[in-house]
PDB file of N, CA, C and O in Angstrom:
ATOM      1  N   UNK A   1     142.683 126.953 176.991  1.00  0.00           N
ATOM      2  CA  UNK A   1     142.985 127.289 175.624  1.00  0.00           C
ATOM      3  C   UNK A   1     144.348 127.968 175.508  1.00  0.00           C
ATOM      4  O   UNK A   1     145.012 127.634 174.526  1.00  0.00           O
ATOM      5  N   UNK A   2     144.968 129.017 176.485  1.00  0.00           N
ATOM      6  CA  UNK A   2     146.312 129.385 176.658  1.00  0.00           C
ATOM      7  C   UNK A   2     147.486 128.493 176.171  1.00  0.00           C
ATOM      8  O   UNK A   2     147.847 127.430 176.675  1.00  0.00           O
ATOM      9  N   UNK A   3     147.801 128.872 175.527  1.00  0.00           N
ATOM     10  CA  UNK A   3     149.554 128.144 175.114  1.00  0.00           C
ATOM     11  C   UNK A   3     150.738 129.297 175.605  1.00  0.00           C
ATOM     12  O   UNK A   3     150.819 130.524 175.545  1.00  0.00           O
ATOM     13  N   UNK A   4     151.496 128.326 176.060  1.00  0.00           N
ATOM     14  CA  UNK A   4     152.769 129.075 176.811  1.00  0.00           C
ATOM     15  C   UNK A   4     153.463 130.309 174.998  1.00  0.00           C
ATOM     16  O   UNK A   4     153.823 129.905 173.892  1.00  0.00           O
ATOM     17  N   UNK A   5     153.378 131.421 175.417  1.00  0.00           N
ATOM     18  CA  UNK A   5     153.712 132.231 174.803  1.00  0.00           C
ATOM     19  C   UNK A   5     155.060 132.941 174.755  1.00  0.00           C
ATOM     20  O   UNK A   5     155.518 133.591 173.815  1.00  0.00           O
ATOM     21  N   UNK A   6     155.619 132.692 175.962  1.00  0.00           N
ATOM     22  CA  UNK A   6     156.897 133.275 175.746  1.00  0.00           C
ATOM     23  C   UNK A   6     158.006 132.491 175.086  1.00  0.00           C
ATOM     24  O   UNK A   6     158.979 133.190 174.802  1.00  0.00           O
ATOM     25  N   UNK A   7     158.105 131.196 174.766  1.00  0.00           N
ATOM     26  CA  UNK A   7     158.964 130.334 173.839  1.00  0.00           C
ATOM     27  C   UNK A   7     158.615 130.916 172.560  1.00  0.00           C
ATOM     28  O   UNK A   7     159.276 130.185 171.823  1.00  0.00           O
ATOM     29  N   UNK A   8     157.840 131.992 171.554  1.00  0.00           N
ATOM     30  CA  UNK A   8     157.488 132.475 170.295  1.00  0.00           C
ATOM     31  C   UNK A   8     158.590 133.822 170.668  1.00  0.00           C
ATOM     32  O   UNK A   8     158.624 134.585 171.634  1.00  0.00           O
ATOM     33  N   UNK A   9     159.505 133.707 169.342  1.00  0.00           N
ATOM     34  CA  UNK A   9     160.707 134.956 169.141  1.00  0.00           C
ATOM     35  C   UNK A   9     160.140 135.724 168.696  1.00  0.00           C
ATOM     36  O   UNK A   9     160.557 136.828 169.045  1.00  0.00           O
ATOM     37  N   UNK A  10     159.158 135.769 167.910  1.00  0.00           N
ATOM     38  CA  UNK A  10     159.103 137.476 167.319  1.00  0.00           C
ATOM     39  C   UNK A  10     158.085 138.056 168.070  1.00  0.00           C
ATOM     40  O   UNK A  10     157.086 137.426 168.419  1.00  0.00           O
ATOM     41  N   UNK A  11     158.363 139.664 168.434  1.00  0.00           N
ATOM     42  CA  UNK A  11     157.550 140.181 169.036  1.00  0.00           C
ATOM     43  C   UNK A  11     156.011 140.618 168.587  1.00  0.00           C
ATOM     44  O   UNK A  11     155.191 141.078 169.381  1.00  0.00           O
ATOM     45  N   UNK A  12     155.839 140.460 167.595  1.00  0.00           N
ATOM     46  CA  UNK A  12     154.570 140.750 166.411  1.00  0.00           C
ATOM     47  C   UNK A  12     154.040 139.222 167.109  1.00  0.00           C
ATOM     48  O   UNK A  12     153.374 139.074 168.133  1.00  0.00           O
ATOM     49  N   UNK A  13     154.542 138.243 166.248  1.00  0.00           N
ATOM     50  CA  UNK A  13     153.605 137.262 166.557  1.00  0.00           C
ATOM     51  C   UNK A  13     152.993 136.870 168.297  1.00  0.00           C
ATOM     52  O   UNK A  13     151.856 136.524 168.617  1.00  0.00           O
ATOM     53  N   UNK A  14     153.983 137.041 169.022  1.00  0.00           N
ATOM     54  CA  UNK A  14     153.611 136.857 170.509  1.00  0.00           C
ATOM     55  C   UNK A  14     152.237 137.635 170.586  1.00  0.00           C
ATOM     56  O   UNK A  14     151.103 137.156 170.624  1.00  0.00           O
ATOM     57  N   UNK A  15     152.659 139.048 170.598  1.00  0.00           N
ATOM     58  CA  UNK A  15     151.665 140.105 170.719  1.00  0.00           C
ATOM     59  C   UNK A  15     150.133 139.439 169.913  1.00  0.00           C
ATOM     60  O   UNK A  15     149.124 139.360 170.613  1.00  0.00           O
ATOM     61  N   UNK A  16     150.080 139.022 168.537  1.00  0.00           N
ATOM     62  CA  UNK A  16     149.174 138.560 167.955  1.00  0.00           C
ATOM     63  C   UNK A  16     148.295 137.227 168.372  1.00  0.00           C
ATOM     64  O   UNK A  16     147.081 137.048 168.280  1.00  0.00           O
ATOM     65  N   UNK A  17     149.166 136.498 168.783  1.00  0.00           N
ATOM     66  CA  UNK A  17     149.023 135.579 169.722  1.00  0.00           C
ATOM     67  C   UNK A  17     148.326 135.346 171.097  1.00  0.00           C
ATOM     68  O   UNK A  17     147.378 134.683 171.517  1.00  0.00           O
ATOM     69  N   UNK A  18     149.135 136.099 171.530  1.00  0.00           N
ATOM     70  CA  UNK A  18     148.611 136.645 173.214  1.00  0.00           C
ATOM     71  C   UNK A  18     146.947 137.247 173.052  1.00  0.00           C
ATOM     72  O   UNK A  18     145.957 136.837 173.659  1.00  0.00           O
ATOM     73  N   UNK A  19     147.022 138.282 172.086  1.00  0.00           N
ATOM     74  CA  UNK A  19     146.351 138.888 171.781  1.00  0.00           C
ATOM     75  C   UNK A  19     144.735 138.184 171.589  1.00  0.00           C
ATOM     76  O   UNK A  19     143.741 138.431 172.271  1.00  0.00           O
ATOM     77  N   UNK A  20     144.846 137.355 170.570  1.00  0.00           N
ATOM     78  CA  UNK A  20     143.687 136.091 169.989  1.00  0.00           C
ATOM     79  C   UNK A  20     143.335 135.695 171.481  1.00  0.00           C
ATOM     80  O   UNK A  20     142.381 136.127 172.128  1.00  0.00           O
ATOM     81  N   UNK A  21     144.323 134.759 171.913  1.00  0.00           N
ATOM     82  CA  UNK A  21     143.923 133.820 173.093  1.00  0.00           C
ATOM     83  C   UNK A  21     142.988 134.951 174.174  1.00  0.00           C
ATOM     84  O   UNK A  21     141.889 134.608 174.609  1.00  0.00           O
ATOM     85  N   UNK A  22     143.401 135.857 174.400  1.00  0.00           N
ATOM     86  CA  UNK A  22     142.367 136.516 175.606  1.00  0.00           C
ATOM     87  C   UNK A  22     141.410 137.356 175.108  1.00  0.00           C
ATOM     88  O   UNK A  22     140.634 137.910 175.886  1.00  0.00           O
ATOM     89  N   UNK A  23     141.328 137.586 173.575  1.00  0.00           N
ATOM     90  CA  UNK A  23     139.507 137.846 173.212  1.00  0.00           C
ATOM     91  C   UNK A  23     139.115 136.759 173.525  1.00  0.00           C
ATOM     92  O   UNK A  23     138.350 136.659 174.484  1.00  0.00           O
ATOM     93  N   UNK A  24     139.589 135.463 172.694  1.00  0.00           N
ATOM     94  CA  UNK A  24     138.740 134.457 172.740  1.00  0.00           C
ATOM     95  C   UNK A  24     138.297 134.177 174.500  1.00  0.00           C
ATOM     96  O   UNK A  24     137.137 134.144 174.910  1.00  0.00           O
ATOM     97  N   UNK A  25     139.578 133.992 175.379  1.00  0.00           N
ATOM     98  CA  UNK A  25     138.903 133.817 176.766  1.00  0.00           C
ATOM     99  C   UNK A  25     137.760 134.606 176.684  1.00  0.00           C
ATOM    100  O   UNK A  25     136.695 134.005 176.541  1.00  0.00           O
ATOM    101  N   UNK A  26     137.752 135.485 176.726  1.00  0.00           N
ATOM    102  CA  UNK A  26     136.719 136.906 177.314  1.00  0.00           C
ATOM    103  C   UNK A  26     135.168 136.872 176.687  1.00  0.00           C
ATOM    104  O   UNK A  26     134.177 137.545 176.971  1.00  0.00           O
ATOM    105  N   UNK A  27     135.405 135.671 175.594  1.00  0.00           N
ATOM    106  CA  UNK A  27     134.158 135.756 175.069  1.00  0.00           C
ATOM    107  C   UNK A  27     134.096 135.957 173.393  1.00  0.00           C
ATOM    108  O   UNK A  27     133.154 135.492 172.751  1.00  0.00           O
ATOM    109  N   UNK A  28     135.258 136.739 172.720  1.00  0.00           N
ATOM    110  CA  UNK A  28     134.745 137.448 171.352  1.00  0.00           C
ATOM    111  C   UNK A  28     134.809 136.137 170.099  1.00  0.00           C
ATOM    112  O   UNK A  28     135.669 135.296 169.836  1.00  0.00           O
ATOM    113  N   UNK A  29     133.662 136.401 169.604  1.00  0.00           N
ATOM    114  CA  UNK A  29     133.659 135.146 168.442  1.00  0.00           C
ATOM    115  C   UNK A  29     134.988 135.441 167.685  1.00  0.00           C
ATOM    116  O   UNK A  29     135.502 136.559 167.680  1.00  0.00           O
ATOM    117  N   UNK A  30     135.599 134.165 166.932  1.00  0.00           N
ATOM    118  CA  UNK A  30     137.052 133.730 166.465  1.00  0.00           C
ATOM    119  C   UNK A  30     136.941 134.717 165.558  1.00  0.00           C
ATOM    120  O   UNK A  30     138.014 135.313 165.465  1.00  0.00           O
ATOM    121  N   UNK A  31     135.802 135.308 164.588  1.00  0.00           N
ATOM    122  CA  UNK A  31     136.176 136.151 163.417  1.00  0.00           C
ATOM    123  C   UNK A  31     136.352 137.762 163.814  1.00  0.00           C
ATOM    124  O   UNK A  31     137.019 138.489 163.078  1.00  0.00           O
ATOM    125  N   UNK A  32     135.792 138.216 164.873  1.00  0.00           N
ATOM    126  CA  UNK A  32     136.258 139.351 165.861  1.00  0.00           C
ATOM    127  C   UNK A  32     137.466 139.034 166.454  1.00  0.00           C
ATOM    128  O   UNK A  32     138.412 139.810 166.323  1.00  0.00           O
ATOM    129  N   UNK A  33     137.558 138.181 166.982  1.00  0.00           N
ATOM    130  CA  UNK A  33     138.843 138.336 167.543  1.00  0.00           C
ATOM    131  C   UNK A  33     140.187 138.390 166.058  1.00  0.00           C
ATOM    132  O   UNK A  33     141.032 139.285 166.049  1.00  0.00           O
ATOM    133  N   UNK A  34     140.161 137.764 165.418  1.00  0.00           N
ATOM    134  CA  UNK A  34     140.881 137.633 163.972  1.00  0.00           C
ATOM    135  C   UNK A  34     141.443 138.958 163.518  1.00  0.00           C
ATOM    136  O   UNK A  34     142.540 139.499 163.381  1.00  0.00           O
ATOM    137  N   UNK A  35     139.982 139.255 163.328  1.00  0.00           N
ATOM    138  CA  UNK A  35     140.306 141.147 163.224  1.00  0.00           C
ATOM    139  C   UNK A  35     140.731 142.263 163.927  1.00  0.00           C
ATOM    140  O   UNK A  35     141.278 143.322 163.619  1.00  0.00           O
ATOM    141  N   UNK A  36     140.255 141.642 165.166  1.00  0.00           N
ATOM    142  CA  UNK A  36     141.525 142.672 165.810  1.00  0.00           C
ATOM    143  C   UNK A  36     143.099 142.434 166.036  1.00  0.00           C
ATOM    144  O   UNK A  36     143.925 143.235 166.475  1.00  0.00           O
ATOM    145  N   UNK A  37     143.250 141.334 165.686  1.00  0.00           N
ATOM    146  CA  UNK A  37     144.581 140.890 165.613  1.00  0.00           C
ATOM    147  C   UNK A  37     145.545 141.141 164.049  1.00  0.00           C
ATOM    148  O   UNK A  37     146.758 141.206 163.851  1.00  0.00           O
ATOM    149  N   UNK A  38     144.382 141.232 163.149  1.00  0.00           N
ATOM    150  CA  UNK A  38     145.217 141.761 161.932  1.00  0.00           C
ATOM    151  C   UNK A  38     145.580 143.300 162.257  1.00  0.00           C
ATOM    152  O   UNK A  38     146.701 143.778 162.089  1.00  0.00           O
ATOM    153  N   UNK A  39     144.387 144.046 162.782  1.00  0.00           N
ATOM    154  CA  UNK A  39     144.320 145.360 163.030  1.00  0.00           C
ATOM    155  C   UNK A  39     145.993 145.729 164.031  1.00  0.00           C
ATOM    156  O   UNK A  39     146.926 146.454 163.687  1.00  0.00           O
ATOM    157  N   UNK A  40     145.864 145.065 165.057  1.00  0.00           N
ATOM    158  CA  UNK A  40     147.159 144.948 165.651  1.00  0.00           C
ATOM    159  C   UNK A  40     148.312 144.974 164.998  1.00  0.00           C
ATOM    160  O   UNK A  40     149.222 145.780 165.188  1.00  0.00           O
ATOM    161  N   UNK A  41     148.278 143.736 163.901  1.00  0.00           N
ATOM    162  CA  UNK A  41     149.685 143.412 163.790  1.00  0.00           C
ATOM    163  C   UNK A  41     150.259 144.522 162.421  1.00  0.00           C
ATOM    164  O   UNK A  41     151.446 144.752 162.189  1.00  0.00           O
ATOM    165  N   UNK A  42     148.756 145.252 161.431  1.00  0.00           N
ATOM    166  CA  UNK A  42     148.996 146.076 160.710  1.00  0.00           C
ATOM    167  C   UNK A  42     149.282 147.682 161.686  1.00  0.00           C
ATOM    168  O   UNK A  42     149.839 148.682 161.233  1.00  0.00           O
ATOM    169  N   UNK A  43     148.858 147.559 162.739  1.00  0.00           N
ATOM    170  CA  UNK A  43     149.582 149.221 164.108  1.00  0.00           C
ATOM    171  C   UNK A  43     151.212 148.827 163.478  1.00  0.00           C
ATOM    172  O   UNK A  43     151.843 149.518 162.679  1.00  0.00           O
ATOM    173  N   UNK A  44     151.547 147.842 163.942  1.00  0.00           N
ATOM    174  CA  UNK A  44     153.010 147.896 164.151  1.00  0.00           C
ATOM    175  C   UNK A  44     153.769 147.363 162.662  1.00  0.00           C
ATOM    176  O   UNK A  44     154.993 147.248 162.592  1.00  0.00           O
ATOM    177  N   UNK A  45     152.820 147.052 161.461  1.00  0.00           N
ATOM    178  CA  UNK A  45     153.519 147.404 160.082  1.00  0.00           C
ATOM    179  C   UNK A  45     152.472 147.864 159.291  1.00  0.00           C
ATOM    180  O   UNK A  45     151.717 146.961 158.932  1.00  0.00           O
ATOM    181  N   UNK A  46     152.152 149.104 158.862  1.00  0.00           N
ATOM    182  CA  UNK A  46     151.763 149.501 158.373  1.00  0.00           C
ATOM    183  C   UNK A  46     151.706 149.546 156.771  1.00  0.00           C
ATOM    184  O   UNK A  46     150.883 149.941 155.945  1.00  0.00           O
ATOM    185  N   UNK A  47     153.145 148.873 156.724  1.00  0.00           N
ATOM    186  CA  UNK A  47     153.409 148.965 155.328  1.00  0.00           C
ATOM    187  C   UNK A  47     152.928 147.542 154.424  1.00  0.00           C
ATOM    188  O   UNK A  47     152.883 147.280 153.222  1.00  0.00           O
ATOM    189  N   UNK A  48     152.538 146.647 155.925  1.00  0.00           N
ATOM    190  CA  UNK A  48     151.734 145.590 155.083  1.00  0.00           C
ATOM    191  C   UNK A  48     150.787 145.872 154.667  1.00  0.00           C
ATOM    192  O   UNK A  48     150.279 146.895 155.125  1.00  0.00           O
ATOM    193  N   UNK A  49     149.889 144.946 153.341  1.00  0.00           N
ATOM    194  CA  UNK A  49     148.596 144.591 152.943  1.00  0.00           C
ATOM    195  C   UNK A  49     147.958 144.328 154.238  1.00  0.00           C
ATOM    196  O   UNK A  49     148.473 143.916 155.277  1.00  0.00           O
ATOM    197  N   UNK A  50     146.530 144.696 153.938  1.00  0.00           N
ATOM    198  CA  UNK A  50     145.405 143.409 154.378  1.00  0.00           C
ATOM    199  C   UNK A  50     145.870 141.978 154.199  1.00  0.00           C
ATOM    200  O   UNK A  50     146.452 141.132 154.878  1.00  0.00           O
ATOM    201  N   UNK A  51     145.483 142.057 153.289  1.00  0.00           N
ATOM    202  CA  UNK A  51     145.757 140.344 152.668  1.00  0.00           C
ATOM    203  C   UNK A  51     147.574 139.990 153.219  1.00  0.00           C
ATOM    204  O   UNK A  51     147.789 138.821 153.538  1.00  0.00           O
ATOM    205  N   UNK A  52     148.129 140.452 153.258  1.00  0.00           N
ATOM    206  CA  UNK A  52     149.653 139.606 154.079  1.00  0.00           C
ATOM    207  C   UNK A  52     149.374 139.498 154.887  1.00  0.00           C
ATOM    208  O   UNK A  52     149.056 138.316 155.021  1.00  0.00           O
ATOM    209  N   UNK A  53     149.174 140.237 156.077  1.00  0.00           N
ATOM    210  CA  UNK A  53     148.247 140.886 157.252  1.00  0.00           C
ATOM    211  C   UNK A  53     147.550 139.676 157.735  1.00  0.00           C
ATOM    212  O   UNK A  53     147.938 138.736 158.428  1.00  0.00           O
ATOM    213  N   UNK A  54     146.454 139.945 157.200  1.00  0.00           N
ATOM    214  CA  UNK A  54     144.988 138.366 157.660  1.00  0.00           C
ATOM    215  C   UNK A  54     146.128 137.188 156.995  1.00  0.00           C
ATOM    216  O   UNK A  54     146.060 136.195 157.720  1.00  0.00           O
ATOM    217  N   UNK A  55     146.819 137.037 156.228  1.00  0.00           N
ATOM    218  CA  UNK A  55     147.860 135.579 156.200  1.00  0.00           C
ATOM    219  C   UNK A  55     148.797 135.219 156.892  1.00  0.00           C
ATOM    220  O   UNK A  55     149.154 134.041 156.900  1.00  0.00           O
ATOM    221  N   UNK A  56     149.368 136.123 157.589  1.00  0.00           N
ATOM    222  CA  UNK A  56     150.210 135.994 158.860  1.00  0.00           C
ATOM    223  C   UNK A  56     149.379 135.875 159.943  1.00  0.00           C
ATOM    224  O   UNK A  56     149.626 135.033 160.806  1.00  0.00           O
ATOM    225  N   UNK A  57     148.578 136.485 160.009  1.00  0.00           N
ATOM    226  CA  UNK A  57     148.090 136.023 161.370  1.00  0.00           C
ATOM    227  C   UNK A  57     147.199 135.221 161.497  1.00  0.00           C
ATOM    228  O   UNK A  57     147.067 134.817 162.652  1.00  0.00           O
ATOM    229  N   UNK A  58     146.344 134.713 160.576  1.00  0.00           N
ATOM    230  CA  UNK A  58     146.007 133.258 160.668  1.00  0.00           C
ATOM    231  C   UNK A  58     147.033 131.594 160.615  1.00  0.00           C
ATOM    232  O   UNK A  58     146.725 130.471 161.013  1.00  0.00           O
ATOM    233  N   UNK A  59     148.221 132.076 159.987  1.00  0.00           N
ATOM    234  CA  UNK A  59     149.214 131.258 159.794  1.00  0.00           C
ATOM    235  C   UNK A  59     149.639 131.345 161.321  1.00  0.00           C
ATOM    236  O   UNK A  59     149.857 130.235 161.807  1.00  0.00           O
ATOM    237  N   UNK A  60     149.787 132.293 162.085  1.00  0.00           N
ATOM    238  CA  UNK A  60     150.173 132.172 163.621  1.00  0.00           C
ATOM    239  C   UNK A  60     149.333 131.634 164.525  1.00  0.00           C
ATOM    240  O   UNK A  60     149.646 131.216 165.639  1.00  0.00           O
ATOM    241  N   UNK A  61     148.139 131.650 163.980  1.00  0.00           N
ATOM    242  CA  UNK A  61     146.538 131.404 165.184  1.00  0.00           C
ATOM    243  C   UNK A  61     146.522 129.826 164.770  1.00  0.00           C
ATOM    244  O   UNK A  61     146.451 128.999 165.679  1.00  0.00           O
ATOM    245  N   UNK A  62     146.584 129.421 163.483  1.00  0.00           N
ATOM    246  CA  UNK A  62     146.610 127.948 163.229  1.00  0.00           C
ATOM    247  C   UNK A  62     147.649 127.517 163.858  1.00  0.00           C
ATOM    248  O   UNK A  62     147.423 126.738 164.784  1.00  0.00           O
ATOM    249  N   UNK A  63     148.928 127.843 163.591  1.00  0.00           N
ATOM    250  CA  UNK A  63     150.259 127.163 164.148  1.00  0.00           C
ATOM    251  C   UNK A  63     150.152 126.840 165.493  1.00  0.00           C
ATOM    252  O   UNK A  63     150.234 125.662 165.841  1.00  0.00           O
ATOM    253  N   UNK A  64     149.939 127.946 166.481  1.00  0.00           N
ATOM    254  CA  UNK A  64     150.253 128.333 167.243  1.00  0.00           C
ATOM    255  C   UNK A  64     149.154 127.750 168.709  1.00  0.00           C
ATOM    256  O   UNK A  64     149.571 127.441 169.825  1.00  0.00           O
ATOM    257  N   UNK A  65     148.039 127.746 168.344  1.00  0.00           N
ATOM    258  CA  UNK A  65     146.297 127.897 168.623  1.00  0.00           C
ATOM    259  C   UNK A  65     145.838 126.697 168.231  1.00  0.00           C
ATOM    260  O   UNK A  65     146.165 125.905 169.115  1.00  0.00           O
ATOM    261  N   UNK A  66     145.333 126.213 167.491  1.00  0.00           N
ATOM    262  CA  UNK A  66     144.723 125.421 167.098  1.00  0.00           C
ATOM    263  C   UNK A  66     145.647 124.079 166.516  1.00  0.00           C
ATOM    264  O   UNK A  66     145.209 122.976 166.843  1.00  0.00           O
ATOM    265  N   UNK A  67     146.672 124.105 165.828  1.00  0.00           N
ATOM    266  CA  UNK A  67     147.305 122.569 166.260  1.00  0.00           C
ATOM    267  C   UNK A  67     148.845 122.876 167.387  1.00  0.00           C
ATOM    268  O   UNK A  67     149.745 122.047 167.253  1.00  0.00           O
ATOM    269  N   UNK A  68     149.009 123.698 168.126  1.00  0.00           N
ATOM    270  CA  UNK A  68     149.852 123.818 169.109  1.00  0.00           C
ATOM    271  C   UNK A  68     151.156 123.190 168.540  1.00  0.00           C
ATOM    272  O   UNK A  68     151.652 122.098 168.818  1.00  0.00           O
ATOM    273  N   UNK A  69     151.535 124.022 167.788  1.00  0.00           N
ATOM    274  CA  UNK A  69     153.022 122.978 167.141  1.00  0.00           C
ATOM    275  C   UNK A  69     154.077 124.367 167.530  1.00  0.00           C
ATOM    276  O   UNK A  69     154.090 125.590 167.672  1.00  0.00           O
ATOM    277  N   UNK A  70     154.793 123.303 167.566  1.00  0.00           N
ATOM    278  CA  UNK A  70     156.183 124.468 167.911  1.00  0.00           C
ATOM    279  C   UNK A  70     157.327 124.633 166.385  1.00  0.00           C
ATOM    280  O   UNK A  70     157.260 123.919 165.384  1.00  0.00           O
ATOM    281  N   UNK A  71     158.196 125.642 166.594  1.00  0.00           N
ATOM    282  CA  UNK A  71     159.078 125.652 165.717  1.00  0.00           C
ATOM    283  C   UNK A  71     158.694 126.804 164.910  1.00  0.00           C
ATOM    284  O   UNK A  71     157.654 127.380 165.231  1.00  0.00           O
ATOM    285  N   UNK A  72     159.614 127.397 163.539  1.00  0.00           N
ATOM    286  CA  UNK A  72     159.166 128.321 163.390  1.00  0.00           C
ATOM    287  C   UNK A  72     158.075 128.542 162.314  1.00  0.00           C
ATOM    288  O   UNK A  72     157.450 127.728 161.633  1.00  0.00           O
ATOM    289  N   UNK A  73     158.032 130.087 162.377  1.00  0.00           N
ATOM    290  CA  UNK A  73     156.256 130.176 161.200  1.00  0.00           C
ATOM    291  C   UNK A  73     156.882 131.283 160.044  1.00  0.00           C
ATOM    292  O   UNK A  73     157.805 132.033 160.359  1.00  0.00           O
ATOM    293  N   UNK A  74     156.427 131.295 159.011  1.00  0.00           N
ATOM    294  CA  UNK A  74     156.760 132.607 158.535  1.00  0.00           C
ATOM    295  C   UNK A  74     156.689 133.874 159.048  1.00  0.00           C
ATOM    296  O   UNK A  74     155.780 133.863 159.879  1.00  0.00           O
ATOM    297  N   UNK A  75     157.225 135.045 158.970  1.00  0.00           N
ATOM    298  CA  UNK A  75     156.426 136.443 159.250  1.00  0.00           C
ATOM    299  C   UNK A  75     157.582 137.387 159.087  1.00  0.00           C
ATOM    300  O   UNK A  75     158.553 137.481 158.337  1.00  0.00           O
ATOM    301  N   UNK A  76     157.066 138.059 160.118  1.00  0.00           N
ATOM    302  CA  UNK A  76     158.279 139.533 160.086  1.00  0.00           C
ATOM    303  C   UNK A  76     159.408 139.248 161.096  1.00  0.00           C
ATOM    304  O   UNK A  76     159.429 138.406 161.994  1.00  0.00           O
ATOM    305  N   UNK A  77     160.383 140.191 160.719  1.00  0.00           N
ATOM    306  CA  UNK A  77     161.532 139.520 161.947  1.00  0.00           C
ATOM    307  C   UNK A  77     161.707 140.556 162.890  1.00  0.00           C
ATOM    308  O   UNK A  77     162.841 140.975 163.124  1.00  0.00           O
ATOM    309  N   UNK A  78     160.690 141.027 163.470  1.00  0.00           N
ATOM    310  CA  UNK A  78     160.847 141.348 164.660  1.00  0.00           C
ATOM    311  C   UNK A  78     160.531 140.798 165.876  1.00  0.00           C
ATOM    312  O   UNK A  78     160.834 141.383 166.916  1.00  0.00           O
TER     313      UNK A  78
END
């Protein structure tokens, strides 16, 4: 299930990324793992919504995860 992660520039999404793929290894159903990845990516912006929040990082878990496409995604520019 791993996709090569270090070709993704922003450090949020990698982290969010990385992040998904090894709950899911480890076992945690997709909607646990989801949430801890919004939880994550709202640590390091706080100043987002929920709702931007759970839309970025499902926009990264689809992109990224589930149809494996390359190129870029919306988000933050870090």
């Amino acid at each position: 299930m791993s996709i090569e992660t270090s070709r993704i520039g922003r450090k949020c999404e990698r982290a969010v990324v990385t992040a998904y793929q090894e709950l899911r290894e480890v076992g945690q159903p997709d909607m646990q793992a989801f949430a801890a990845c919004t939880t994550l990516y709202r640590i390091h912006h706080p100043e987002s919504s929920i709702t931007e929040a759970r839309r970025l990082v499902a926009e990264w878990i689809d992109h990224h995860v589930v149809r494996k496409a390359e190129g870029q995604t919306p988000g933050c520019d870090c």
